[in-house]
Structure formats: structure tokens, C-alpha cells
N, C-alpha and C positions, 0 to 999 in steps of 0.2 A: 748221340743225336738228341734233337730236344730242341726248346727256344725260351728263351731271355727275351726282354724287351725291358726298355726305361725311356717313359715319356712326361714331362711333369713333377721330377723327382721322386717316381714311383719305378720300381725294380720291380718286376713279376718273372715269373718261369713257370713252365711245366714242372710235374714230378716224376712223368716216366720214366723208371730205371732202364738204361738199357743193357741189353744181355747177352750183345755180339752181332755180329752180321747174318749170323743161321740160327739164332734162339729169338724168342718170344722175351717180352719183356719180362724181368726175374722180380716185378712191382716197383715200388715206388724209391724214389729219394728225394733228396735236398738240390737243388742246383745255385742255387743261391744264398748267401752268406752274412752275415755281420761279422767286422775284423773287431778287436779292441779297441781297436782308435776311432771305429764309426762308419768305417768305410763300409759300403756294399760293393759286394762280387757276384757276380753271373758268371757260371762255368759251364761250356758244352765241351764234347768230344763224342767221336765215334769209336774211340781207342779205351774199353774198359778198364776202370781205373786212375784211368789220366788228370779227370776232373780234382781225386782225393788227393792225389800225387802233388798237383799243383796248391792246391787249398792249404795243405799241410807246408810246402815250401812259402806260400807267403805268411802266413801263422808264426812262422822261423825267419823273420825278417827280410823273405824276398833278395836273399844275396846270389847273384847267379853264378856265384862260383861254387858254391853248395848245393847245387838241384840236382847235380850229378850226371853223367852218362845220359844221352837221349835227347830228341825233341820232345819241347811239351804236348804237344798231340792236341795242342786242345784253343776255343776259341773264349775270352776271357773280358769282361765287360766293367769295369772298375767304375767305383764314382765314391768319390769321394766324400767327405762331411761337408764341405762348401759348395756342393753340386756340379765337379768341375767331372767327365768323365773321361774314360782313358781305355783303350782296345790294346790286348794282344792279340795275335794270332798265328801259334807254333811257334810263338816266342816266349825269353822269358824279359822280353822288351816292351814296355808299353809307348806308345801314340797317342797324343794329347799333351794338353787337354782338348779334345774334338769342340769344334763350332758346330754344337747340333742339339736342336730341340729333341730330337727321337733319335734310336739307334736299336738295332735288334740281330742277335747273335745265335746260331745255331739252324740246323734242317730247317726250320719253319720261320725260318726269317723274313722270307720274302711275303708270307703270307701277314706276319706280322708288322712288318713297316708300312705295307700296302693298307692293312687295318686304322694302323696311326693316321696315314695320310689319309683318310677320310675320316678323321674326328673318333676314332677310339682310342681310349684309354689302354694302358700295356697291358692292365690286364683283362681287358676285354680283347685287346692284339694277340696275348696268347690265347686264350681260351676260342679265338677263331682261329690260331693256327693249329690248336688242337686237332679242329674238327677235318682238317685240311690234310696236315701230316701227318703222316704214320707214325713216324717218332715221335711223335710229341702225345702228350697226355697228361690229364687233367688228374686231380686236384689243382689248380693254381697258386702257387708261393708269392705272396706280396709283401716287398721290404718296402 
């Protein structure tokens, strides 16, 4: 669980690690990414694990005939070096390039597009979906 947001050419996320459905968060991580090509990723799930699982398969060129066995578990916010962005969701299929100023992926989503559309920044969108979500938590990550 957790929340991504990109409005402005700014990618933010929470850092709450999550630690399952019946544990307390196990501290912090990463949720979002730089690829070698430039690209930004935002990765959620409520599926432990899923987010490294997928990170690691686009890392490996993103061929979906390689990612093996499974759904990806997980909701995934791509943008590109030219700003163009791109959703999956339990896929290893992406959507786009999206016509959208803003866009915000994970448990605190709603908290944080509602954010955007009143003139916050992502990451001020996460940082109030923080205070909103239980999954979600602060430190804030800004690509």
C-alpha cells in the first residue's frame, strides 16, 4: 500500500514499508525509481514483494515473456524522459501515453489527486495523503 503522485513533472511517493495485512509497517523504503534511460517509476502493492519483483523485471528489459509465473500484484506509474506518462495495473502492460496533468497511484490516491485538484504539488498530495492513509507514510521521495 502506499501513494505515488506526479503533477508538474514531479514524481513523489511515500516511504512506508509495508509488512503485510496483520503486521505493522517493517520501516521505510523506496517506491520510486530512476531507470538508466531516465525514466521515473512509482510502484505500489499490497502484495509483499511485488513492487522489487516488478523493478527488477523492468531493470531486465521489461520483456513479459520473462517475468515468469503470476500477476504482477502491483499498480505502476511510468514517465518517461520526455514527460509522456504511462499506468499499469496488474499488468505487465502499460496504457498511454495518458492525457493528464496529474495522476496518483496506490491506497492514498484519492486523497492525493483530490490534493492536486485544489493546487497541491505531489508532493505536498502525498504528504497529505499521509496524514489521511494508514498506509502511506512519510519521509516523502521526490524524482
Amino acid at each position: 500500500m502506499s501513494c505515488a503522485a506526479y503533477k508538474d513533472g514531479v514524481l513523489a511517493a511515500d516511504t512506508r514499508a509495508y509488512g503485510g495485512s496483520w503486521q505493522a509497517s517493517p520501516g521505510q523504503k523506496a517506491k520510486i525509481h530512476l531507470l538508466e534511460d531516465g525514466t521515473r517509476v512509482a510502484i505500489t502493492s499490497a502484495t509483499v514483494g511485488a513492487p522489487d519483483r516488478f523493478l527488477a523485471w523492468l531493470k531486465a528489459g521489461a520483456v513479459p515473456e520473462e517475468f515468469g509465473a503470476g500477476d504482477p500484484a502491483c499498480s505502476v506509474l511510468l514517465v518517461k524522459p520526455d514527460g509522456s506518462v504511462f499506468l499499469a495495473r496488474d499488468s505487465l502492460y502499460f496504457s498511454g501515453p495518458l492525457d493528464c496533468k496529474q495522476y496518483a497511484i496506490g491506497s492514498g490516491c484519492d486523497y492525493a489527486l483530490g490534493a492536486m485538484a485544489m493546487g497541491a504539488s505531489a508532493e505536498d498530495a502525498v504528504r497529505i495523503a499521509c496524514q489521511l492513509d494508514p498506509h502511506s507514510g512519510e519521509p516523502v521521495q521526490v524524482l
